[in-house]
C-alpha positions in Angstrom: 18.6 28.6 19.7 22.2 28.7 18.1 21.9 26.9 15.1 25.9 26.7 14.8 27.9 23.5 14.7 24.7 21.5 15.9 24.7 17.5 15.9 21.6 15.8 16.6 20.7 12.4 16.7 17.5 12.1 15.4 15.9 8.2 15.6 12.9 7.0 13.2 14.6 8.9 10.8 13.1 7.1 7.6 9.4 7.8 8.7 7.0 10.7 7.9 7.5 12.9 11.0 11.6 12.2 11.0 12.0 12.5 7.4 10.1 16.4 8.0 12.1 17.1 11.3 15.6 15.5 9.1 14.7 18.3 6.3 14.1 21.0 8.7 16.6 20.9 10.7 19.5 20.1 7.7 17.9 23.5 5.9 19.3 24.9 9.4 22.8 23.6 8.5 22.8 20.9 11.4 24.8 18.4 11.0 22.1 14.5 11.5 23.0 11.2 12.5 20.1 9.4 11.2 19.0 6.2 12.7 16.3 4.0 12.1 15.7 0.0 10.8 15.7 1.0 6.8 18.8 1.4 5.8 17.8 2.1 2.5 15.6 4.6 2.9 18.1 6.3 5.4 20.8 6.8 2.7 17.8 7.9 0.3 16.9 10.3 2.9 20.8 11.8 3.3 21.5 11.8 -0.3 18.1 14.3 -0.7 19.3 16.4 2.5 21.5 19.7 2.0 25.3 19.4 3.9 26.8 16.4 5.4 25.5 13.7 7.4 25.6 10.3 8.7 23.3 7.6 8.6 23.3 4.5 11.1 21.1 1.2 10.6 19.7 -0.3 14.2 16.6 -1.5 16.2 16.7 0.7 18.8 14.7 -2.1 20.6 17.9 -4.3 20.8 20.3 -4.2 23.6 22.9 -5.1 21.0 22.6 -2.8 18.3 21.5 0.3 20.6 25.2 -0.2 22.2 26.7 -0.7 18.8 25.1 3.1 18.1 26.3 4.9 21.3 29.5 3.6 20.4 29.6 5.1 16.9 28.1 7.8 17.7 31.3 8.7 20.3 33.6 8.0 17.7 31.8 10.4 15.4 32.7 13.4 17.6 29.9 12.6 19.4 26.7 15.1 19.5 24.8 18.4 20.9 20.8 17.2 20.5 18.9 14.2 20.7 15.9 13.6 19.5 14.0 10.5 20.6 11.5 10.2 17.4 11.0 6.5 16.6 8.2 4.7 17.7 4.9 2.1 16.7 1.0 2.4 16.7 -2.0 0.0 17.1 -5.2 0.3 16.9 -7.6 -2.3 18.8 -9.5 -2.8 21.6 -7.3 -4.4 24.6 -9.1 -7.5 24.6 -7.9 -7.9 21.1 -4.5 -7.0 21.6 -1.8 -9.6 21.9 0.6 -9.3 24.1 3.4 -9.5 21.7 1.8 -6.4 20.0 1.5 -4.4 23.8 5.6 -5.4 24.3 6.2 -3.9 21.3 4.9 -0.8 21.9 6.0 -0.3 25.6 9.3 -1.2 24.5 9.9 0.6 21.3 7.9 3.5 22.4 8.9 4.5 25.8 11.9 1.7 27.1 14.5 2.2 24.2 14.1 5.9 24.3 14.7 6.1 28.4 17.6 4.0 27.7 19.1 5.5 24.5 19.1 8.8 26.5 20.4 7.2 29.5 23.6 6.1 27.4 24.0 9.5 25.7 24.0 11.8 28.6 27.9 11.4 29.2 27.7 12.8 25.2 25.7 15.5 26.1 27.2 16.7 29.3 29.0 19.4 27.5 30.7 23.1 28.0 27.5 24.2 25.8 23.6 23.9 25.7 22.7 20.6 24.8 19.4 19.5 24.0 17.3 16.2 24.3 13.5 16.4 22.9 11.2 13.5 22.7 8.4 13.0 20.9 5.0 12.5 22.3 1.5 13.0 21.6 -1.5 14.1 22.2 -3.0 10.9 23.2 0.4 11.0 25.9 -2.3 13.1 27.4 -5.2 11.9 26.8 -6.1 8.6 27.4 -8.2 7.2 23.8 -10.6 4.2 23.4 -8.7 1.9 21.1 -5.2 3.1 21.7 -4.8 1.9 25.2 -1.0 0.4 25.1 -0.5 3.5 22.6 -1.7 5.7 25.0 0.3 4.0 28.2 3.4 4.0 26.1 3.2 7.7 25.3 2.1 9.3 28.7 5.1 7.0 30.3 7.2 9.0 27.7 5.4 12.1 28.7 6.3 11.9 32.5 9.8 10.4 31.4 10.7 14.1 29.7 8.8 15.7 32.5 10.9 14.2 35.2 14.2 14.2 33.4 13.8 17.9 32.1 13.3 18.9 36.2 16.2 16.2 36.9 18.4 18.0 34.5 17.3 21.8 35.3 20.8 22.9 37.2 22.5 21.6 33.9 23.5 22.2 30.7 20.8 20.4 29.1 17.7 21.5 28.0 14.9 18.8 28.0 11.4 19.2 25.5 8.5 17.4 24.9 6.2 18.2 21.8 3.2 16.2 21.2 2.1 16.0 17.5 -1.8 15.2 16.9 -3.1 13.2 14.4 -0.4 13.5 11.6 -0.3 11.7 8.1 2.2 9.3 7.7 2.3 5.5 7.5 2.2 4.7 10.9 -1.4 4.7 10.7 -2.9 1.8 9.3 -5.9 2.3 6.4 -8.3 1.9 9.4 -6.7 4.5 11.2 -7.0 6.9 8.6 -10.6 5.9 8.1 -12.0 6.1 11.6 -9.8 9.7 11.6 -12.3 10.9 8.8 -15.4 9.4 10.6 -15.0 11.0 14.1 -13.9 14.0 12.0 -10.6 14.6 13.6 -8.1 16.7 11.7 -4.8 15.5 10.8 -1.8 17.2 9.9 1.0 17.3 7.4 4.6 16.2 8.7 5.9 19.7 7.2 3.5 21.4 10.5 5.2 19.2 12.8 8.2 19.8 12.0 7.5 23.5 11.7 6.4 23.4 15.2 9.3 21.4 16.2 11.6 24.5 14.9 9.4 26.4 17.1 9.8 24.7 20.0 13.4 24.7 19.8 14.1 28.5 18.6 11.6 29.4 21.2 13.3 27.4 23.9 10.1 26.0 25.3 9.8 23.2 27.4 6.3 21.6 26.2 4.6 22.0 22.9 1.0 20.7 22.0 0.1 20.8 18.0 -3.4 21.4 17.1 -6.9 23.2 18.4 -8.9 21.0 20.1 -6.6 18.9 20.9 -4.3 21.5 23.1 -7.6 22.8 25.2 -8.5 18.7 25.0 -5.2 18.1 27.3 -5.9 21.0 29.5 -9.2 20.0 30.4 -8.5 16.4 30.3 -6.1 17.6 33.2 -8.1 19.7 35.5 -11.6 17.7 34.6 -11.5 14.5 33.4 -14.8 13.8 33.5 -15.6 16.6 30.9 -13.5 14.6 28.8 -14.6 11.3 29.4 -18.7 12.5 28.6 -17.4 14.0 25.3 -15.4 10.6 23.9 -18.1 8.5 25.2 -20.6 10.0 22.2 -17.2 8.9 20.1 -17.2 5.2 21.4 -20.0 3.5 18.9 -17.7 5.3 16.3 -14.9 3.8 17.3 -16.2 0.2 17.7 -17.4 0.0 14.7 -13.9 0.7 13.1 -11.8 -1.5 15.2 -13.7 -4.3 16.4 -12.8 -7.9 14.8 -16.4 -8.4 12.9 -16.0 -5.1 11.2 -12.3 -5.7 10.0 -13.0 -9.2 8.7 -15.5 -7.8 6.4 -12.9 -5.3 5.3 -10.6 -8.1 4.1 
């Protein structure tokens, strides 16, 4: 990876993950245009970051504003990386989902990525390597009790990257994929966190994604899973399912108990 006169685009910006990847990748003197729907905490974010860099306010879920940024990002001089970072969870049993909640998440988490990287490729089509990585998660993998928008959202993305990066192969661009596990940021509610500790799942640090998200790049890999079990978890979850599925069924009472509606009403 040449880390020279670098660009990237780098959405959800003001969260934990993109606040780690924003500090990584400014320590390797690129040059971010960070996006996200907290414009104070975006210019917060800049003013902390070493170099120069440019910060630009928009919900990415809005046909509107997401035009208004392509545009602005071509009169910037444009850029050389993508990264498609921004996105929503929910925890709760489908039958307790509404569907405002399961639009949300399809949209924000999979439909405004495809299409932000649809508009960009003419940006990207470039003399030079270009890159686009999007990130997933291990539950873009494995399908989870609780998470099942989540999950749908995040294996579309999964087979988005998959298809684009083999649509893209006799060009210039380089497409990635790296799927984060459990992480601590605020995107997971106080319940999330709890049922995390119950079921005894591990959950890492922003600083480790982003560490492996340096990885992934200098190491010009393709796919990147963070975390033991969770990468032999995918694998087997691939070639036998039902391995997988007898192992999170001893999870399930767990996981009831955490998320359904009796239990959180007692919480309150």
């Amino acid at each position: 990876m040449n880390w020279d006169n670098q660009r990237c685009l780098l959405t959800g910006a003001s969260g934990g993950i993109g606040q780690a990847l924003a500090t990584a990748l400014a320590e390797k003197g690129v040059s971010l245009i960070l996006v996200g729907r907290n414009s104070m905490k975006l210019h917060e974010l800049a003013g902390r970051l070493p170099g120069e860099h440019d910060v630009i306010c928009a919900d990415l879920s809005c046909v509107r504003e997401r035009t208004a940024l392509v545009t602005k990002v071509a009169e910037l001089g444009g850029l050389t990386m993508l990264v498609n970072n921004a996105g929503v969870s929910h925890l709760s049993m489908l039958e307790d989902t509404s569907s405002t909640t399961i639009e949300s998440l399809i949209e924000t988490n999979l439909v405004a990525p495809m299409l932000l990287t649809q508009a960009l490729l003419p940006l990207l089509q470039q003399d030079k390597p270009t890159q686009i990585v999007n990130i997933g998660s291990a539950f873009g993998s494995i399908g989870f009790a609780g998470q099942s928008a989540y999950c749908a959202s995040k294996f579309g993305l999964r087979g988005f990257t998959e298809s684009l990066m083999r649509e893209l192969a006799d060009s210039n661009i380089r497409v990635s994929y790296l799927a984060p596990r459990a992480t601590a940021t605020a995107i997971n509610s106080e319940l999330a966190n709890a049922m995390n500790e119950a079921l005894g799942n591990q959950v890492d640090m922003p600083s480790v994604v982003a560490q492996h998200f340096i990885e992934l790049l200098e190491g010009g890999q393709s796919r990147a899973f963070i975390g033991f079990p969770e990468r032999l978890f995918v694998k087997i979850n691939g070639a036998f399912p039902s391995l997988v599925d007898k192992a999170l069924l001893k999870k399930l009472p767990i996981i009831k108990r955490f998320i359904a509606p009796t239990f959180q009403e007692k919480r309150l």
